[in-house]
C-alpha positions, 0 to 999 in steps of 0.5 A, a space after each residue: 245363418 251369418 246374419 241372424 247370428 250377429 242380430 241374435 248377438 246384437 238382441 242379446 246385447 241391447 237386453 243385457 244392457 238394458 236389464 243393467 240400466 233397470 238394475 242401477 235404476 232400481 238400485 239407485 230408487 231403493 236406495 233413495 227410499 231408504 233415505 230417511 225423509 228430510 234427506 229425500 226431501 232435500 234431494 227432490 226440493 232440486 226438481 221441478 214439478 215435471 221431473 218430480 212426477 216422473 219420480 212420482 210414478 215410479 213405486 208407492 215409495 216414490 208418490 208419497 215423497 211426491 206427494 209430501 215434498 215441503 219444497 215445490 217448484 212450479 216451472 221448467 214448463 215448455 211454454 211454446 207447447 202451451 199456447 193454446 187454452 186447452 194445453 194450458 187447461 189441462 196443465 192447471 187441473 193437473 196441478 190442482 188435482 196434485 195440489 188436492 192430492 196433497 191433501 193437509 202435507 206442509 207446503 214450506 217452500 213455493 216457487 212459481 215461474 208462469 209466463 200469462 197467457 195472452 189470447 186475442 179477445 179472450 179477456 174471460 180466459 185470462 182471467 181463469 188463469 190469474 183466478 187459478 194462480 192466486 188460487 195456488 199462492 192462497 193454497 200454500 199460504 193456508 199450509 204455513 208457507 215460509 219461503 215464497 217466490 213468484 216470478 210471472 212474465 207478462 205486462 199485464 197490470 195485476 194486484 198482488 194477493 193481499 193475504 200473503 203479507 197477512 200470513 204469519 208463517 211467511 219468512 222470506 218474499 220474493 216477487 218478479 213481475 212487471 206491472 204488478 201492484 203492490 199494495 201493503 196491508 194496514 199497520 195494525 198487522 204483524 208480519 214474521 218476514 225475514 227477506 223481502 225482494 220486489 222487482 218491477 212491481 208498482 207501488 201505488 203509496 208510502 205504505 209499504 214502508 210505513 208498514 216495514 216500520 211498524 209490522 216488521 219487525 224481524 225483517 234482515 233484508 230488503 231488496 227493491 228493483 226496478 219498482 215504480 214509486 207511482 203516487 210517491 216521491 218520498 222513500 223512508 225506510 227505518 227499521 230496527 231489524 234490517 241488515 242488508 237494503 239494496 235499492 236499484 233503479 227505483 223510478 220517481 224518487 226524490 227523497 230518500 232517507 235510511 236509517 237503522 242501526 243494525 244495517 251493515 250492508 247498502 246497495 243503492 243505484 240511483 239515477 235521474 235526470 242523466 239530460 239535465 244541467 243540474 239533476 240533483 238540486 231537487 233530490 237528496 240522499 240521507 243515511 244514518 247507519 252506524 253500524 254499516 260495513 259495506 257500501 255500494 253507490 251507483 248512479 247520480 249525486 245528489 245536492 249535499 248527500 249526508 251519509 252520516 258518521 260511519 265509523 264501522 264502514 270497511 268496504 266502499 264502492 263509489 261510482 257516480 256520474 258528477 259534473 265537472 264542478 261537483 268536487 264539493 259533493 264528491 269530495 264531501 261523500 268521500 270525506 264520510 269514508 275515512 275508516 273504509 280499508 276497501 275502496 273502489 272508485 270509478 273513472 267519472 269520480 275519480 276524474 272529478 276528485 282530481 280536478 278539484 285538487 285537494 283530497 280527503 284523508 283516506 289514511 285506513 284504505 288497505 285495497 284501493 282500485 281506481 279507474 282513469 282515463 290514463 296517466 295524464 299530466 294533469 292528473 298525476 299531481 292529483 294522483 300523488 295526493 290521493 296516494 300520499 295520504 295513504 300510509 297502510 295501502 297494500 294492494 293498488 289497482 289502476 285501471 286506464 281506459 284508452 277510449 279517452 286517452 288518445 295518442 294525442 293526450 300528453 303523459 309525458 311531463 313526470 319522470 322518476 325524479 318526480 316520484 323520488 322527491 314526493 316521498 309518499 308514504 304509500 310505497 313501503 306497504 305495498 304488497 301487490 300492484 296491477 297497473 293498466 297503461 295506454 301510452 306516454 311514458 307517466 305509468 311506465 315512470 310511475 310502475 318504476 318507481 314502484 319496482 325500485 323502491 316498494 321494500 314489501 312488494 310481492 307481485 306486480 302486474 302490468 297490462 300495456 298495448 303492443 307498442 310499449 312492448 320495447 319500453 315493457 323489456 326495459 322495466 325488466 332491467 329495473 333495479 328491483 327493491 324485493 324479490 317481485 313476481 313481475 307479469 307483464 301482459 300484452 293487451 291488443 285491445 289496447 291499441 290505437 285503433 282498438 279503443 273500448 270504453 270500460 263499464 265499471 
């Protein structure tokens, strides 16, 4: 009697909460139905297509926003259940009868994420599937797509529809497969495209860009990475609209030439011939962009890189990889940052800068982050007259790598009495100041001199290994010009036997 008692209790319990979750199920549909239609869209838009036919089935309500969702997402698939032609099968009639189903309901945004199927001798197969998946892209082009993504895992070499360039709906492009060709259409056609992203596709000519040119002309954003340049060495782009190009490991390009006058944004990481003596005397770099206010450059250097006047310039970030006697070419680059308030160097351009001797005048750097290989005494001079040119620096950042700085390295040559006799302008706008420090006494003289004669200073960080922890008491005693936040933290991995090389 006991036991069926307590199994009686436990039915009722498992029904009470059950009849509570269909409540707060059934609550939470009403009150997604009563949304009005745009709000409901834009919630469903955050499903893929597996999750938005579970919500499909739920009521009348519920299909018809299914069914009339602007926003699909075509992934979220578990491709190690479709391995086999009939699973995959039966997945594309579903998506085409849904598709059909949909009947003429606006199609505005597309995302497709499909890993291609590979069988053994099965080439007729495969080809089904691309027919089938070009068939889904001219589906929603014909229902004036605007925002269209295509990511597609697989090596395969395959055309891109040429009708998606052609569409007059079409606002933002963006495509992700490698191998895929990417051939652009004839000049005399017009495209509204706003944003154009390409990774790991194949260009097979100069088209492309002559039609961005000509054809686009509304076009803000352009992004390329990891495209093969086949049949080109030559990469012009010009264009009257473009706001932001961002160009990454670009393969078998030798000429590149920039220009716009609304750009404000570039991103370019080159990089070539890394095993040669003089990689760059057969590559150049040419940009003419007034108006730009961020520059990112990453990768190689080329011979007499010309950047042009960029007066607007606000943000730079400069990370080459210079030979020992490319001073001209770096100081050269860094000559056309003068108005740059914001300034990142790496420790191979900082490194080569300093060894050249003289220094560009940077005068309008507000933020400077630097990265070297420590406080060596033959860097420091170089150092003094990067910063002396510096009147309106407020925030600096030294970052020391101790993979290069070994305990054997000198850094010891330059006391406090050094830094008193410079002078440099630098040291009354100091606001905030975070230095990383490997060994030898030179950062730790340079960190003091900062505490004891920085007026404007807020806050000081300093990043040191275990064995300069006694030296790291005494910085404490220092007579402190302003009322500091001083913060000392302790890196292990700093240590001797624990060298890493910093990836900037």
């Amino acid at each position: 009697m006991e036991d069926r008692g307590k199994r009686k209790l436990l039915a009722t319990t498992a029904s009470r909460q059950g009849q509570a979750v269909r409540a707060a199920t059934e609550g939470l549909i009403d009150r997604l139905s009563n949304l009005p239609d745009h709000v409901a869209h834009h919630i469903l838009s955050f499903l893929a297509i597996k999750d938005l036919t579970c919500f499909g089935c739920v009521s009348k309500r519920c299909r018809e926003f299914y069914l009339s969702t602007p926003s699909l997402n075509f992934d979220g698939f578990s491709w190690k259940d479709l391995r086999t032609y009939d699973k995959r099968l039966r997945l594309w009639s579903y998506l085409d009868r849904y598709l059909f189903h949909r009947g003429v309901n606006r199609i505005e945004r597309f995302c497709i994420y499909w890993e291609l199927y590979y069988a053994d001798q099965q080439q007729s197969l495969r080809e089904d599937e691309r027919f089938r998946l070009d068939k889904w892209i001219y589906n929603a082009i014909r229902y004036n797509v605007e925002f269209l993504d295509i990511k597609y895992l697989g090596w395969e070499a395959l055309p891109f529809p040429p009708c998606v360039l052609l569409s007059g709906s079409l606002k933002s492009l963006s495509v992700h497969m490698n191998g895929m060709i990417f051939k652009a259409p004839s000049l005399a056609s017009f495209s509204n495209l706003e944003c154009l992203k390409l990774r790991g596709v194949i260009l097979v000519d100069e088209g492309l860009f002559k039609w961005i040119s000509c054809s686009c002309k509304c076009i803000k954003e352009l992004s390329l990475k990891y495209v093969c340049g086949k049949g080109t060495k030559n990469f012009t782009i010009e264009s009257t609209s473009l706001e932001s190009l961002c160009i990454e490991w670009v393969s078998s390009i030798c000429y590149l030439y920039i220009t716009g006058e609304k750009l404000r944004k570039i991103t370019i990481d080159w990089r070539f011939g890394l095993l040669t003596d003089k990689p760059h005397t057969d590559k150049s770099l040419n940009i003419c962009a007034p108006n730009l206010n961020s520059l990112n450059w990453t990768g190689s250097l080329m011979n007499q890189p010309n950047l042009g006047r960029l007066e607007c310039l606000e943000e730079a970030k400069i990370c080459l990889l210079p030979s020992d006697d490319d001073f001209v070419y770096v100081s050269e680059v860094l000559s056309c940052l003068s108005s740059a308030k914001v300034l990142t160097l790496n420790d191979e351009t900082t490194m080569v800068l300093f060894k050249g001797g003289s220094m560009p005048l940077l005068k309008n750097v507000c933020y400077l982050c630097i990265h070297i290989e420590g406080f060596l005494d033959n860097l420091v001079p170089a150092m003094t007259s990067l910063l002396g040119g510096m009147s309106k620096l407020s925030t600096l950042i030294i970052k020391s790598d101790s993979f290069f700085c070994g305990p054997k390295a000198d850094c010891r040559g330059f006391n406090m009495g050094y830094w008193k006799m410079q002078n440099t302008a630098f040291i009354y706008q100091l606001k905030e100041v975070t230095v990383e420090l490997t060994h030898g006494s030179n950062g730790i003289e340079f960190a003091r001199y900062i505490l004891e004669h920085a007026q404007n200073l807020n806050k000081m960080t300093l990043v040191h290994p275990p064995q300069l922890s006694n030296a790291m008491r005494k910085l404490k005693k220092s007579k402190m010009a302003s009322n500091i936040t001083l913060d000392f933290q302790e890196d292990q991995e700093r240590g001797p036997q624990k060298r890493r090389r910093r990836v900037v």
